[in-house]
N, C-alpha and C positions, 0 to 999 in steps of 0.2 A: 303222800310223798310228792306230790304233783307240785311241781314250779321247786324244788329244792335242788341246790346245787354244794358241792365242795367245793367252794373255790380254792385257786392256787395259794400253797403255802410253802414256807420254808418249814415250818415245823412241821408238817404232813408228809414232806418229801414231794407233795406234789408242782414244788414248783415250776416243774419246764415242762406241766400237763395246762390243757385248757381244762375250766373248773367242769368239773365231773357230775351230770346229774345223777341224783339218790333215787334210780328208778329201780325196777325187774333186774335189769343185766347188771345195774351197780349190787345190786345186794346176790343175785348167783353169784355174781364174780368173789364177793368178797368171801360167800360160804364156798363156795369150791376153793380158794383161796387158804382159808384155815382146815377145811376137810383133808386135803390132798396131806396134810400132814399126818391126819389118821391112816391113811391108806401106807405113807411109805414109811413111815416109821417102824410098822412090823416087819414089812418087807424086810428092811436094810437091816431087822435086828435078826433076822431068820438068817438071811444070807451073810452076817457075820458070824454067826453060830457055824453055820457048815463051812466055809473058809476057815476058817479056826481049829472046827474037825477035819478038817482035810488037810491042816499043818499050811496053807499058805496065806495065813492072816497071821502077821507080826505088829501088834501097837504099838506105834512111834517111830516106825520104817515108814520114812514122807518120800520115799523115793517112786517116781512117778507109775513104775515097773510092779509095785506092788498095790494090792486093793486098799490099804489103811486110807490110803492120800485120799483115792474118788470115793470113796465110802464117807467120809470126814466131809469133803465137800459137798457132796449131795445130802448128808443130813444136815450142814447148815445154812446150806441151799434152800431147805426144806424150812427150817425154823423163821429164817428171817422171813419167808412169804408167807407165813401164819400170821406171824408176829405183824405183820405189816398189814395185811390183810384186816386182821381186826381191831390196827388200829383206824385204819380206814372206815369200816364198818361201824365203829365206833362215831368217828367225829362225822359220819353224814349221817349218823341217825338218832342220835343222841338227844336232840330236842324233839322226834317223835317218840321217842322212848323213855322219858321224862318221866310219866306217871309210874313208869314199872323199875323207879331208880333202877338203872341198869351198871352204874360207875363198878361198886363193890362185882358185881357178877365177872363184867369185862376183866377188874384186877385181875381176881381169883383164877379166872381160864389161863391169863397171858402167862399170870406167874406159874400153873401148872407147866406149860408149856414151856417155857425161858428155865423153871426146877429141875426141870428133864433132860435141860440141855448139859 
């Protein structure tokens, strides 16, 4: 990975970042990035179960007062920095991951993730 950069793109979303080298912290950032979605997606699905049993979770009450709204926004909070994350993870490493055709695997995860949503 040594001398590899992301540089800025419009289709990356990175365009108002200086280009990003593909080191150590680029590739944690990116797995913490998609993991953080394993951690809070049970969370949010626990604590909408007992909201729900405790009668003050109503779906499709957006009103600010009630948990539907910030429950809503934090799992798609949650989705897009996955989603983003591995897309990231994806285009800086893609030509060292070449041999291990990684295209199909990346699909398969994202749509996991994007099914779910």
């Amino acid at each position: 990975m040594a001398g590899v950069t992301l540089p800025p793109s419009w289709h990356a979303g990175t365009c108002c970042l200086p280009p990003l080298p593909v080191n150590g912290r680029f590739v944690r950032w990116t797995k913490q990035g998609a993991l953080q979605f394993v951690i809070i997606k049970p969370v949010l699905a626990v604590a909408t179960l007992a909201l729900y049993a405790a009668g003050d979770y109503e779906e499709g009450d957006w009103s600010p007062a009630t948990p539907y709204l910030w429950i809503t926004l934090v799992y798609n909070a949650t989705y897009t920095v996955a989603l983003y994350a591995l897309l990231l993870f994806y285009l800086g490493l893609h030509e060292l991951l070449a041999p291990f055709r990684p295209l199909l695997k990346f699909v398969l995860i994202k749509s996991t993730i994007f099914l779910t949503f």
